[in-house]
N, C-alpha and C positions, 0 to 999 in steps of 0.2 A: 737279666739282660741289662746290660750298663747303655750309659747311651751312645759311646761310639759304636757298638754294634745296635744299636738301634739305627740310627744316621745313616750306615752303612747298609743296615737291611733294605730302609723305607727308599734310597735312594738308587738299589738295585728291584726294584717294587718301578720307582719311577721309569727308568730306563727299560725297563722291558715293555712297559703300558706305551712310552712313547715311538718305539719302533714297531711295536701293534700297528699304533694309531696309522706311522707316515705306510706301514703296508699296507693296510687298508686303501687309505688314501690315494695310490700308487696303480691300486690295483682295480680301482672303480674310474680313474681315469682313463685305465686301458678299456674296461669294457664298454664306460657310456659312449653314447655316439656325441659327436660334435653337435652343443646346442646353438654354437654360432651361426652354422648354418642354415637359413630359413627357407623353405619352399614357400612358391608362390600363392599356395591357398591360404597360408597361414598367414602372411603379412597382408592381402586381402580382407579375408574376414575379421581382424584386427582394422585395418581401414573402416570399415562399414561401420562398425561397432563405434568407431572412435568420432565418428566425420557429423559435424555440428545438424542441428532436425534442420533447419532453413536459414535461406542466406538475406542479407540486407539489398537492398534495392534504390540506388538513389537516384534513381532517375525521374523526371516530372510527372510519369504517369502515377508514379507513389504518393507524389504531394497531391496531383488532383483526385486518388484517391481518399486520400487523407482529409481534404475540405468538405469532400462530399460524405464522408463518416462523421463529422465535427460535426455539419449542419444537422442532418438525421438525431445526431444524439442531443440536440439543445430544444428539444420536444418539453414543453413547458409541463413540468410533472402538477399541477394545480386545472381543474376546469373553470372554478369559480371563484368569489368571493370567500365564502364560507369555509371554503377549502384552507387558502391560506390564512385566513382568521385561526382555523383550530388548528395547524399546523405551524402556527408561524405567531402570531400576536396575544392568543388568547393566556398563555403564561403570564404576560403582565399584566394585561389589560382587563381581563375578568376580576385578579385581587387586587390591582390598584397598585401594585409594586414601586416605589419610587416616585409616590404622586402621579404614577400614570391615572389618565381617565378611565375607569372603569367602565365596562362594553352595555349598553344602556342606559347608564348618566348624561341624562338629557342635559341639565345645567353645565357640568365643567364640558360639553360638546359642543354646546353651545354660543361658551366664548371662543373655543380653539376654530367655532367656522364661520364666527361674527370678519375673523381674518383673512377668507376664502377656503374656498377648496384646491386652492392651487397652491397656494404656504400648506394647508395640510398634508397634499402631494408632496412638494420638494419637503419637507419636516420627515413624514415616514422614509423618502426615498434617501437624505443625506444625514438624517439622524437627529435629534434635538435633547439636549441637557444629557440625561444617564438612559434613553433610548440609543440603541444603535442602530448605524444605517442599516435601513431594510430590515430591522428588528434582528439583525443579528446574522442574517443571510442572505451574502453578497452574490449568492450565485443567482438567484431570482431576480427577475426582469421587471424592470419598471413598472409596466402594465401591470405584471401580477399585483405588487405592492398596492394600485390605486386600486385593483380590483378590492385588495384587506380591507383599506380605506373606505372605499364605498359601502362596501357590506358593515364596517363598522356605524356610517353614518347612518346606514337605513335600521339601525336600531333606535335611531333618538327619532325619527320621523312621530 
């Protein structure tokens, strides 16, 4: 076989596969049904499926919602002193990190409260040298902080 009848074969090969093909194709658009057409179950349950779980709400009773959830949630995670010490202070202050006072060194406590106890307040609560404010955790309420603080000082008593 030379190749013009080659050429000639494969290209009567081609032409019979493609009027196959458009019969086929001719012949399954006569029998499906029209899928343009949609009943109304179908584009329904397509809604339901589709339609967001809940809607936004901006009306004021949301925000007074909303303050009354804030307040609830700012529940001071800490009961005591001791609390925030081993949660909060005792990383630096137990090994002395940074020249910090170590947590019953009576001497180096001793100058920092010759200063008051109210420079040691505002110091723990806005921060001093390589201490950060509130030791590092701004979400904690004043009060807690002087609570660390106190519990710190009733170790040098």
């Amino acid at each position: 076989m030379n190749d013009k009848q080659f050429i000639t074969f494969f290209l009567a090969v081609m032409g019979v596969l493609l009027i196959i093909f458009f019969a086929i194709f001719f012949i399954a658009q006569v029998v499906t049904p029209d899928l343009s057409k949609s009943d109304e179950f179908t584009s329904n349950s397509i809604e339901s499926r589709i339609k967001p779980v809940g809607k936004l709400n901006y009306s004021d009773s949301n925000e007074k919602l909303q303050k009354s959830n804030t307040k609830t949630s700012q529940i001071d995670p800490y009961n005591n002193g001791e609390e925030i010490y081993n949660a909060v202070c005792q990383t630096c202050h137990t090994t002395g990190v940074l020249n910090s006072p170590k947590y019953g060194d009576k001497p180096a406590w001793q100058i920092r409260l010759g200063k008051g106890k109210e420079v040691l307040y505002a110091n723990a609560i806005k921060g001093i040298g390589a201490m950060p404010a509130k030791g590092g955790r701004p979400d904690l309420s004043d009060k807690l902080i002087k609570f660390g603080v106190d519990y710190i000082l009733e170790s040098v008593k």
